[in-house]
MDTraj code that builds the backbone (N, CA, C; nanometers):
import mdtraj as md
import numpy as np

residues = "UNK UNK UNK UNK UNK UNK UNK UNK UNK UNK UNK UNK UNK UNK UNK UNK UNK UNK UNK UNK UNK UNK UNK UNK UNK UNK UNK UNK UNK UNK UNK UNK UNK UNK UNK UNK UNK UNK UNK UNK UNK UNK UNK UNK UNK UNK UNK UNK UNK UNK UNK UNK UNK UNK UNK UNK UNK UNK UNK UNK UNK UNK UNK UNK UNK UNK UNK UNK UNK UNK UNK UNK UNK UNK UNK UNK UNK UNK UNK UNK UNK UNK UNK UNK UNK UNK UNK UNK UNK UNK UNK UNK UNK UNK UNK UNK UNK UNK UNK UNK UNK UNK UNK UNK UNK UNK UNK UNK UNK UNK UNK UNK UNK UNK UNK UNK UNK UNK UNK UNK UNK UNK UNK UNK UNK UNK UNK UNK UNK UNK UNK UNK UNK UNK UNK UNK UNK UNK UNK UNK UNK UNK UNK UNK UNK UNK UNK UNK UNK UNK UNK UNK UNK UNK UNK UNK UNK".split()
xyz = np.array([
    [0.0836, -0.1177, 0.0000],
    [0.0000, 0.0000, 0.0000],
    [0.0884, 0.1244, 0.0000],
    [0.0552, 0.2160, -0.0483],
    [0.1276, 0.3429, -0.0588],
    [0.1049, 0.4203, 0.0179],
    [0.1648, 0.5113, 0.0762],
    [0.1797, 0.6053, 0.2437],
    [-0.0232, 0.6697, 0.1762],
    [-0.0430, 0.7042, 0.0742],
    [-0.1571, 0.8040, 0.1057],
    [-0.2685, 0.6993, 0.0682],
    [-0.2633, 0.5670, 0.0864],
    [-0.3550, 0.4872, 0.1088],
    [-0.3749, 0.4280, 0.2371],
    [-0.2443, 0.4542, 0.3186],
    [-0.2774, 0.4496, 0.4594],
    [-0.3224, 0.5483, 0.5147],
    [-0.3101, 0.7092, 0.5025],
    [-0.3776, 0.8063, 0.5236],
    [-0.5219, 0.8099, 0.5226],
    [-0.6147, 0.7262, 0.4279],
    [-0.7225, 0.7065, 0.4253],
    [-0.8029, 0.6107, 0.5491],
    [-0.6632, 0.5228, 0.6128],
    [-0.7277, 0.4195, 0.7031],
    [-0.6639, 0.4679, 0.8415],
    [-0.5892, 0.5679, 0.8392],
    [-0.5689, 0.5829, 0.9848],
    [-0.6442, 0.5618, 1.1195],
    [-0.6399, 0.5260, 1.2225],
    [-0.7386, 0.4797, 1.2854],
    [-0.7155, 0.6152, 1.3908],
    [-0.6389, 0.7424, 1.3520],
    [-0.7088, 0.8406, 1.4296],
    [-0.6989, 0.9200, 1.3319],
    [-0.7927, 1.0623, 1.3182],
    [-0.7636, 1.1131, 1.1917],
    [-0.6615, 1.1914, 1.1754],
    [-0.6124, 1.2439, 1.3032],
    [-0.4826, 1.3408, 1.2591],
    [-0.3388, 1.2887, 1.2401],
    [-0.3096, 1.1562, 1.2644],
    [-0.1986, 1.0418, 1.2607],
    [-0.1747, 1.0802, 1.1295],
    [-0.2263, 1.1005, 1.0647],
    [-0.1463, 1.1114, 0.9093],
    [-0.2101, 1.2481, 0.8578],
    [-0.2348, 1.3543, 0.8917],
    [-0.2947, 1.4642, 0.8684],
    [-0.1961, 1.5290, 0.7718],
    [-0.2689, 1.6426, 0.7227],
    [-0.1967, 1.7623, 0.6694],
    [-0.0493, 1.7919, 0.6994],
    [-0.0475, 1.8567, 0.8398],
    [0.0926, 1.8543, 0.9424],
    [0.1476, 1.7708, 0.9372],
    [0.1085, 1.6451, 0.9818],
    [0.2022, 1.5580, 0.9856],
    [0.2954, 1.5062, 0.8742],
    [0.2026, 1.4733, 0.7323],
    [0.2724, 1.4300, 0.5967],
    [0.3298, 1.5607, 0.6049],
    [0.3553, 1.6717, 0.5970],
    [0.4590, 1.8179, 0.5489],
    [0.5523, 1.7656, 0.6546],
    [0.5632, 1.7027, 0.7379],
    [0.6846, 1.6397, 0.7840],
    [0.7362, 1.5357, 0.7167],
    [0.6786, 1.4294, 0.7195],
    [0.6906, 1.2894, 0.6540],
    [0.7379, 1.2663, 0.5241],
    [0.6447, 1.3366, 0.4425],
    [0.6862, 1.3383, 0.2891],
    [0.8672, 1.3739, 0.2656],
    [0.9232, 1.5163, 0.3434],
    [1.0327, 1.5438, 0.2630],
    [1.1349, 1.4442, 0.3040],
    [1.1193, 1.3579, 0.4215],
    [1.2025, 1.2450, 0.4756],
    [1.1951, 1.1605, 0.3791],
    [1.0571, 1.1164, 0.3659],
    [1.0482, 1.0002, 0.2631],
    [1.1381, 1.0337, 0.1147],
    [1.0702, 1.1613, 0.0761],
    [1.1486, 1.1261, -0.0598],
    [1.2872, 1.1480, -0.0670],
    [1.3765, 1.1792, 0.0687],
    [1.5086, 1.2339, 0.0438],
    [1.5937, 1.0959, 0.0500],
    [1.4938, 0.9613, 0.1470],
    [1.5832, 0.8332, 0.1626],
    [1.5297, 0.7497, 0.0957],
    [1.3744, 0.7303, 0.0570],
    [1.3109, 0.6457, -0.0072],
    [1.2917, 0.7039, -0.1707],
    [1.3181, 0.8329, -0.1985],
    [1.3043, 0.8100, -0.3415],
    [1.1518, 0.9330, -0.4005],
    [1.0755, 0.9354, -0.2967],
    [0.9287, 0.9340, -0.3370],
    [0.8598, 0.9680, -0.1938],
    [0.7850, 1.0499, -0.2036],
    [0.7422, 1.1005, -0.1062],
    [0.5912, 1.0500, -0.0934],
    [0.5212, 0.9442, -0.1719],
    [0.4175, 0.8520, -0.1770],
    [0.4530, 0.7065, -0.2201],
    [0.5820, 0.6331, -0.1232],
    [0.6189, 0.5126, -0.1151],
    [0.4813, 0.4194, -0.0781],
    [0.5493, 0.2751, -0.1685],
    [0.4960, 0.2055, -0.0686],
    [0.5732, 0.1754, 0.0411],
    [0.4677, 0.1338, 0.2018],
    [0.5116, 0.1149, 0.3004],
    [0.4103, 0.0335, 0.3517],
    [0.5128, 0.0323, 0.4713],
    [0.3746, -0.0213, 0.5621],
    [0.3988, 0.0386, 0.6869],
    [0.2999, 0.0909, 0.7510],
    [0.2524, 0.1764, 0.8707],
    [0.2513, 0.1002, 0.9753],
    [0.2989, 0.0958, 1.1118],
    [0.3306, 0.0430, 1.2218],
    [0.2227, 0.1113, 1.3148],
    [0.1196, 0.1143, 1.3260],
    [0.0189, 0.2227, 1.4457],
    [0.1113, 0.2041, 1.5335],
    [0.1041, 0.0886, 1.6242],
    [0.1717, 0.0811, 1.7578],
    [0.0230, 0.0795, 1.8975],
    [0.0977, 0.1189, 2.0008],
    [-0.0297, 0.0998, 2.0912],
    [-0.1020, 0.2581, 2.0776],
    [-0.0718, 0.3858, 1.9993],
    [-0.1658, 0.4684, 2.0525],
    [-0.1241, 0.5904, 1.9376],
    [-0.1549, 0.5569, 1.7796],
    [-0.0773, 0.6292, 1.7135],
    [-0.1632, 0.7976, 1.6824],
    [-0.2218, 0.7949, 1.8575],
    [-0.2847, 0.9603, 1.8203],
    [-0.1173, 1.0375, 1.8730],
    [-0.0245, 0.9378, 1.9345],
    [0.1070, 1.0280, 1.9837],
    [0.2377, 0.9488, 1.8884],
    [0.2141, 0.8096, 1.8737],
    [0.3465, 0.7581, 1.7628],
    [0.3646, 0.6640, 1.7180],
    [0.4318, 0.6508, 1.5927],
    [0.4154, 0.5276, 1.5334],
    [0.5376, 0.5238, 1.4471],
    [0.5468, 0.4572, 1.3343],
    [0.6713, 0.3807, 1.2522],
    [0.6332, 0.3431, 1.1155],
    [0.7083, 0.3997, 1.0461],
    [0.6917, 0.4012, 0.9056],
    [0.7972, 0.3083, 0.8044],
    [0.7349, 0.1903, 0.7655],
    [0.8778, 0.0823, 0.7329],
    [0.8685, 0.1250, 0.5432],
    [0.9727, 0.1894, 0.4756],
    [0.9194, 0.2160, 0.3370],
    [1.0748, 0.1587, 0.2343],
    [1.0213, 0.0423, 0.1934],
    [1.1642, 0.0267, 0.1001],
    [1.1885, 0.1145, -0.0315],
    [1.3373, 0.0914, -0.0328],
    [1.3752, 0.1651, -0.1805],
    [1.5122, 0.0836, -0.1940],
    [1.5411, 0.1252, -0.2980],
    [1.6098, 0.0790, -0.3837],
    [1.7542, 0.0363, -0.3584],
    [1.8071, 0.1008, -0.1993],
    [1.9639, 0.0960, -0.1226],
    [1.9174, 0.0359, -0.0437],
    [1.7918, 0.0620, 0.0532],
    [1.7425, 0.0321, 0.1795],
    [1.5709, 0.0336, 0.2167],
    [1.6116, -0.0324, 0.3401],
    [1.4549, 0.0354, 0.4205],
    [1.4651, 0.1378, 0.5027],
    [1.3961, 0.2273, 0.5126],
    [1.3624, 0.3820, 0.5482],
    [1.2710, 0.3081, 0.6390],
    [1.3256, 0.2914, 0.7629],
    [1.2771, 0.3271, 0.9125],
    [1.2075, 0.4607, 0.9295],
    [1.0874, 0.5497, 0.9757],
    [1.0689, 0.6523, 1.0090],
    [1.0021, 0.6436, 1.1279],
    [1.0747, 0.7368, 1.2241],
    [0.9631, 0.7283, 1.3056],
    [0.8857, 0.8570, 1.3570],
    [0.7497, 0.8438, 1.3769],
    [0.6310, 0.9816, 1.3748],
    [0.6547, 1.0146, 1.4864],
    [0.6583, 1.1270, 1.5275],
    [0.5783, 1.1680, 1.6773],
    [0.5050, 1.2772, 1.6197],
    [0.3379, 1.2436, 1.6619],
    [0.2288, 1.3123, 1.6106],
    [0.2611, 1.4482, 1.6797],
    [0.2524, 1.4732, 1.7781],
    [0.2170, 1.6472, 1.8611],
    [0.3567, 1.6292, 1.9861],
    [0.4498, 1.7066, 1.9041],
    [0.5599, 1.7236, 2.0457],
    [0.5421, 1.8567, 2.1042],
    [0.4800, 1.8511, 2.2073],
    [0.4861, 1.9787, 2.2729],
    [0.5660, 2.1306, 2.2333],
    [0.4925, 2.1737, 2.1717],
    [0.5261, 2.3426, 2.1881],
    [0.6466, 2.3659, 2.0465],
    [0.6303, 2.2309, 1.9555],
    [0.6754, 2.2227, 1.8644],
    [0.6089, 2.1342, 1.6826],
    [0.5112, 2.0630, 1.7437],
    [0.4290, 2.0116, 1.6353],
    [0.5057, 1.8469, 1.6212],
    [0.4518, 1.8462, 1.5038],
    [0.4653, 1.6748, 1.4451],
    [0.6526, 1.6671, 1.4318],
    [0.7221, 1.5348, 1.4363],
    [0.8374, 1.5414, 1.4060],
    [0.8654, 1.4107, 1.3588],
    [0.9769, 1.3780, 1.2712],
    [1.0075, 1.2201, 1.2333],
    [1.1592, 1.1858, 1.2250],
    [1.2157, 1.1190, 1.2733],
    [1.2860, 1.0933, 1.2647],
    [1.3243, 0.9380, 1.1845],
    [1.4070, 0.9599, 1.1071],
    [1.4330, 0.7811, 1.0154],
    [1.5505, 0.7967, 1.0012],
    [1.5918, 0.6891, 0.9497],
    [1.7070, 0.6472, 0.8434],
    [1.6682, 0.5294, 0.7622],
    [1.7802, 0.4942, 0.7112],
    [1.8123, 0.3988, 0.6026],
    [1.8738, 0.3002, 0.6585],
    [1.8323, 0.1557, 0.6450],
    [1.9057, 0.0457, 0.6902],
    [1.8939, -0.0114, 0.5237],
    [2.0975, -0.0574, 0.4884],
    [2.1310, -0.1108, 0.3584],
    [2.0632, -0.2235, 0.3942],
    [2.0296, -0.3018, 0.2591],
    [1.9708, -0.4461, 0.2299],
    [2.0382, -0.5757, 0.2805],
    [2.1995, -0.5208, 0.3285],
    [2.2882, -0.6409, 0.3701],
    [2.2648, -0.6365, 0.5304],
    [2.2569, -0.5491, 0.5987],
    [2.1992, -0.5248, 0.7297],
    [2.1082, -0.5491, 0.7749],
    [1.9929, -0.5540, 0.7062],
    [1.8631, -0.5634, 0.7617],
    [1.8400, -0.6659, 0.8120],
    [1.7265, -0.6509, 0.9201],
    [1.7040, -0.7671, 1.0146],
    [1.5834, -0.8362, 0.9487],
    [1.5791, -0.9771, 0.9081],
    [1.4562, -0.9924, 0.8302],
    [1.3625, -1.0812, 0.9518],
    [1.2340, -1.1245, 0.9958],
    [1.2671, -1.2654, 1.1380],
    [1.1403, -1.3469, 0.9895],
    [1.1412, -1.4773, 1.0251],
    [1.0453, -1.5316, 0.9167],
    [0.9449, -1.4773, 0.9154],
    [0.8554, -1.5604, 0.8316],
    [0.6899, -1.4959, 0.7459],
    [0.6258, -1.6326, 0.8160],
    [0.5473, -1.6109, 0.9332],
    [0.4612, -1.7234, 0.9523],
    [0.3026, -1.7141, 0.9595],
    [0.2583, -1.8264, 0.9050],
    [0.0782, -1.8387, 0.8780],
    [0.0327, -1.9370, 0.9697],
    [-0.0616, -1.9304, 0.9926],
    [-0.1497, -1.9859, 1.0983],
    [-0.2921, -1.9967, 1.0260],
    [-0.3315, -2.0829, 0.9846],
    [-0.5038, -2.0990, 0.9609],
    [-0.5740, -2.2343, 1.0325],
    [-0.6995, -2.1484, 1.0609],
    [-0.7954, -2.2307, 1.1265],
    [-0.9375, -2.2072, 1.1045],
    [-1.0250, -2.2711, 1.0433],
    [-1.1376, -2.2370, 1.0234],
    [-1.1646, -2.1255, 0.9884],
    [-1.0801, -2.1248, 0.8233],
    [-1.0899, -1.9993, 0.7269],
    [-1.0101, -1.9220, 0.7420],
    [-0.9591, -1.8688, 0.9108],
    [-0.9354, -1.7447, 0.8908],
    [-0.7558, -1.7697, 0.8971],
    [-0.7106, -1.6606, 0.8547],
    [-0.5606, -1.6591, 0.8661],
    [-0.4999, -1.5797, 0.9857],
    [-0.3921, -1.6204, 1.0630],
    [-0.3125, -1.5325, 1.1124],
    [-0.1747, -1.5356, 1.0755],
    [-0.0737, -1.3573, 1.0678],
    [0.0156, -1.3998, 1.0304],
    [0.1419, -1.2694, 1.0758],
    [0.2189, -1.3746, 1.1221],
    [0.3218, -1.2594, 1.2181],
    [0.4689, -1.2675, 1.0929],
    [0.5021, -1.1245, 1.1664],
    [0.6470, -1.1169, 1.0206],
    [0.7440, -1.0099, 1.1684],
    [0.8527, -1.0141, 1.1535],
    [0.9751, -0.9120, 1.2204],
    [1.0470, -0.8668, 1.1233],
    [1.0648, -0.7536, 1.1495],
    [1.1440, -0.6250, 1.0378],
    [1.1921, -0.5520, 1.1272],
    [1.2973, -0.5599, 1.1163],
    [1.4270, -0.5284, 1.2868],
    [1.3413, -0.4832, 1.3563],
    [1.3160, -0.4198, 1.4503],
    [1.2680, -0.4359, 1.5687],
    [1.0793, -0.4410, 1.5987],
    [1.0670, -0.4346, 1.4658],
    [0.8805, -0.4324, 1.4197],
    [0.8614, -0.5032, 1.4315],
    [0.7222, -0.5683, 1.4658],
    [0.6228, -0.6958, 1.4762],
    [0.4826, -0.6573, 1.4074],
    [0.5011, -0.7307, 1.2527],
    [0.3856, -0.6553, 1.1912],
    [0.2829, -0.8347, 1.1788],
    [0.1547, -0.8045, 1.2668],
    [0.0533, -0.9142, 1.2648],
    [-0.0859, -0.8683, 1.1991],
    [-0.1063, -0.9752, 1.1453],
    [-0.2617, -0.9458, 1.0849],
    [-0.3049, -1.0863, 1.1026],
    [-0.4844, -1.0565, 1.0677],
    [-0.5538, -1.1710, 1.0657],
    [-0.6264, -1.1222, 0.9291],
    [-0.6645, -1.2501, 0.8646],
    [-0.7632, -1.2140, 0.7239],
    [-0.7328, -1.1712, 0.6633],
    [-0.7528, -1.0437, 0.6424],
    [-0.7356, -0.9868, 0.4877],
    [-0.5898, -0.8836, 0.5151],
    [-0.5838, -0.8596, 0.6298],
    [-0.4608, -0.7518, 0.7070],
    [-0.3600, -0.9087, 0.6573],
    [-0.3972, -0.9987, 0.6712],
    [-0.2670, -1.1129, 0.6838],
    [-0.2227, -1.0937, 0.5729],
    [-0.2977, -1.0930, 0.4505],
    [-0.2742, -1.1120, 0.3208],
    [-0.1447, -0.9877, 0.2899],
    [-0.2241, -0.8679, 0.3540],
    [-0.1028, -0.7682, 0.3673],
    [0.0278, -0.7673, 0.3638],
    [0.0153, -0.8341, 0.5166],
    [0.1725, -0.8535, 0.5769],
    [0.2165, -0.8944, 0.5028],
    [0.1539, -1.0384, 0.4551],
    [0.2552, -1.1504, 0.4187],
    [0.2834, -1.0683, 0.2501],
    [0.2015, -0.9897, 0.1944],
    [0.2910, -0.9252, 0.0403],
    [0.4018, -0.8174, 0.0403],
    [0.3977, -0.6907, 0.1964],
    [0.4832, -0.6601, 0.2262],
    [0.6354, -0.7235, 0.2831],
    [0.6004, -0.8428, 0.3519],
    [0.7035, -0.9461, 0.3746],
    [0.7929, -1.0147, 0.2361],
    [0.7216, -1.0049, 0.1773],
    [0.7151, -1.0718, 0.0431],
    [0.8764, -1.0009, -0.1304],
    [0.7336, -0.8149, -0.0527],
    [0.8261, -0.7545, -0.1097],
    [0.9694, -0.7045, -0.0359],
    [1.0161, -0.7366, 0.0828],
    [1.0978, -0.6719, 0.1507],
    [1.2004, -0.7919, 0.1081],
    [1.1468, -0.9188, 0.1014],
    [1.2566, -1.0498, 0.1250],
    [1.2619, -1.0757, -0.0403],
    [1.2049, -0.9686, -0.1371],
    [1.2936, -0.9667, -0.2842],
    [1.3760, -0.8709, -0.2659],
    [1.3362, -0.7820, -0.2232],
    [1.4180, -0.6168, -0.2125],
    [1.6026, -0.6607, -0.1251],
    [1.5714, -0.7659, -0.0518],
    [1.6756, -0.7548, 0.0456],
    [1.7615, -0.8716, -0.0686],
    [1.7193, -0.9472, -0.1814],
    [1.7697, -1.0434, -0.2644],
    [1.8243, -0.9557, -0.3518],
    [1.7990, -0.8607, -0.3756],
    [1.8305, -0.7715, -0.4890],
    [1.7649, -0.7947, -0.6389],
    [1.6218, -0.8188, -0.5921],
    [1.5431, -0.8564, -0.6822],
    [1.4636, -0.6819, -0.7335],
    [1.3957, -0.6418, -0.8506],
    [1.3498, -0.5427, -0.8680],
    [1.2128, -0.4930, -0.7782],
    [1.2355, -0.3768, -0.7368],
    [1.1075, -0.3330, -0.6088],
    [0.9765, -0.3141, -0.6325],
    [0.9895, -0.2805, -0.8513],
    [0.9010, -0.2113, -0.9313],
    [0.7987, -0.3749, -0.9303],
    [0.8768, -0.4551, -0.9754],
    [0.8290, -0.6337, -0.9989],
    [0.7646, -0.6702, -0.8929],
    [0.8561, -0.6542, -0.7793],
    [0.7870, -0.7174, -0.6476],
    [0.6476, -0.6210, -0.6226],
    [0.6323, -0.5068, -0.6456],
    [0.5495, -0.4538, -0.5415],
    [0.4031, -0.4347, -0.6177],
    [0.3801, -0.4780, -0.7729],
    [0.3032, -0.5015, -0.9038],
    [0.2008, -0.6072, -0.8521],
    [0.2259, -0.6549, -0.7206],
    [0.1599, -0.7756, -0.6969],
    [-0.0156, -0.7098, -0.7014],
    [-0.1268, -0.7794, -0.7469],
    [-0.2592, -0.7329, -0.6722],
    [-0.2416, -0.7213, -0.5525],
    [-0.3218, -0.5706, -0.5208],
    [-0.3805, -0.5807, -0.3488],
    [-0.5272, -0.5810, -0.3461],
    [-0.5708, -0.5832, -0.2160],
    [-0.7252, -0.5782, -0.2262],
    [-0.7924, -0.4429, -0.2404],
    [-0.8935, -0.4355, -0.2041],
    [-0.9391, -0.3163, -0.2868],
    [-0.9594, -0.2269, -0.1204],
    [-0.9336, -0.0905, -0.1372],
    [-0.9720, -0.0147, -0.0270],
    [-1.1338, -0.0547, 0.0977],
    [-1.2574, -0.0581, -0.0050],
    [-1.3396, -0.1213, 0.1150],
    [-1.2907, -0.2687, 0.1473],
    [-1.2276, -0.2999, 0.1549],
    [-1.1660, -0.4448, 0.1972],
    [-1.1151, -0.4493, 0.2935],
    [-1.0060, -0.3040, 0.3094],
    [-0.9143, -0.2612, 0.3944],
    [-0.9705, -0.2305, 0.5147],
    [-1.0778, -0.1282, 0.4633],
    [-1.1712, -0.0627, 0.5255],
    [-1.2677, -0.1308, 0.6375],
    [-1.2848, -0.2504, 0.5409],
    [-1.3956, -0.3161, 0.6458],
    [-1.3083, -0.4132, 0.8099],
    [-1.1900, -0.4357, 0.7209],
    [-1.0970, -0.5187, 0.8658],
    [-1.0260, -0.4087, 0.9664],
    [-1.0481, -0.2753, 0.9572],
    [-1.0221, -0.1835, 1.0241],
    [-0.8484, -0.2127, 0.9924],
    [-0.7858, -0.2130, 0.8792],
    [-0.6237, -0.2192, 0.8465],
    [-0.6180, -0.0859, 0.8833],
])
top = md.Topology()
chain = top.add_chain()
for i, resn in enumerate(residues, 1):
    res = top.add_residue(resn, chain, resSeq=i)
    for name in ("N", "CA", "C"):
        top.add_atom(name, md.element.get_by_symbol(name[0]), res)
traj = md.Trajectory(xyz[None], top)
C-alpha cells in the first residue's frame, strides 16, 4: 500500500494529517526516493502520539519514526536507512484455522501481525521486503494485486 492509502485508514484522523505528511513526505522522498512510497505503517499501541513508518527503496529500508504532537513544537520524524545487507529480516509465519488466517512477520525491531485480509497484507509486504533484500526489482515485487480499499476498510487495516 502506498503512504496516502494508509492516510485514508488511519485509525485516528490526525496520525497522518496535513501537518504531519509536510513532515513525513520530505524524509520520505530524500531516503526512499518518493514522497508517496509504498510502506507499511506500524500504528503501535496509541498512534494519536506515535508510530513507525517501514518504506523500502532501492539501497534500503527507510525506518521513520512519527511523533504526532511534540509539545510546543508540532509533528516530528525521525528515520534512516538500513542497507539491504543489514537488515534484520525474522520469518513470514501463517497460521489458519477455520478460514481465517493469522500472520506474524519481524522487520528489525517491528512486529507486523494481521488476521484475514490484514494477513494477506503482511505476508505481500514481507514478500516484497525479502525480494528487495535479494536484490530482486522493487518495481516487480510490489506489481503484486492488493485488495481493494473497502476491503481494507472493512478489517479496520
Amino acid at each position: 500500500m502506498r503512504l496516502s492509502e494508509w492516510r485514508t485508514d488511519a485509525p485516528v484522523r490526525d496520525a497522518l494529517g496535513p501537518t504531519v505528511v509536510a513532515v513525513v513526505e520530505p524524509v520520505l522522498t530524500a531516503l526512499a526516493g518518493e514522497g508517496d512510497p509504498h510502506c507499511w505503517v506500524a500504528w503501535g499501541d496509541d498512534p494519536a502520539i506515535r508510530y513507525s513508518i517501514l518504506a523500502p527503496s532501492p539501497a534500503g529500508l527507510v525506518q521513520c519514526f512519527v511523533r504526532v504532537n511534540v509539545p510546543g513544537e508540532g509533528p516530528r520524524a525521525t528515520s534512516k536507512l538500513i542497507r539491504w545487507s543489514r537488515l534484520q529480516l525474522g520469518e513470514l509465519a501463517m497460521e489458519t484455522q477455520g478460514g481465517h488466517r493469522l500472520v506474524s512477520f519481524q522487520v528489525e525491531s517491528t512486529i507486523l501481525r494481521g488476521a484475514d485480509d490484514l494477513a494477506d497484507l503482511v505476508a505481500a509486504f514481507a514478500q516484497l521486503l525479502f525480494a528487495a533484500a535479494d536484490g530482486r526489482d522493487l518495481t516487480e515485487a510490489s506489481a503484486k494485486p492488493g485488495r481493494t480499499a473497502r476491503a481494507r476498510r472493512s478489517s479496520g487495516a
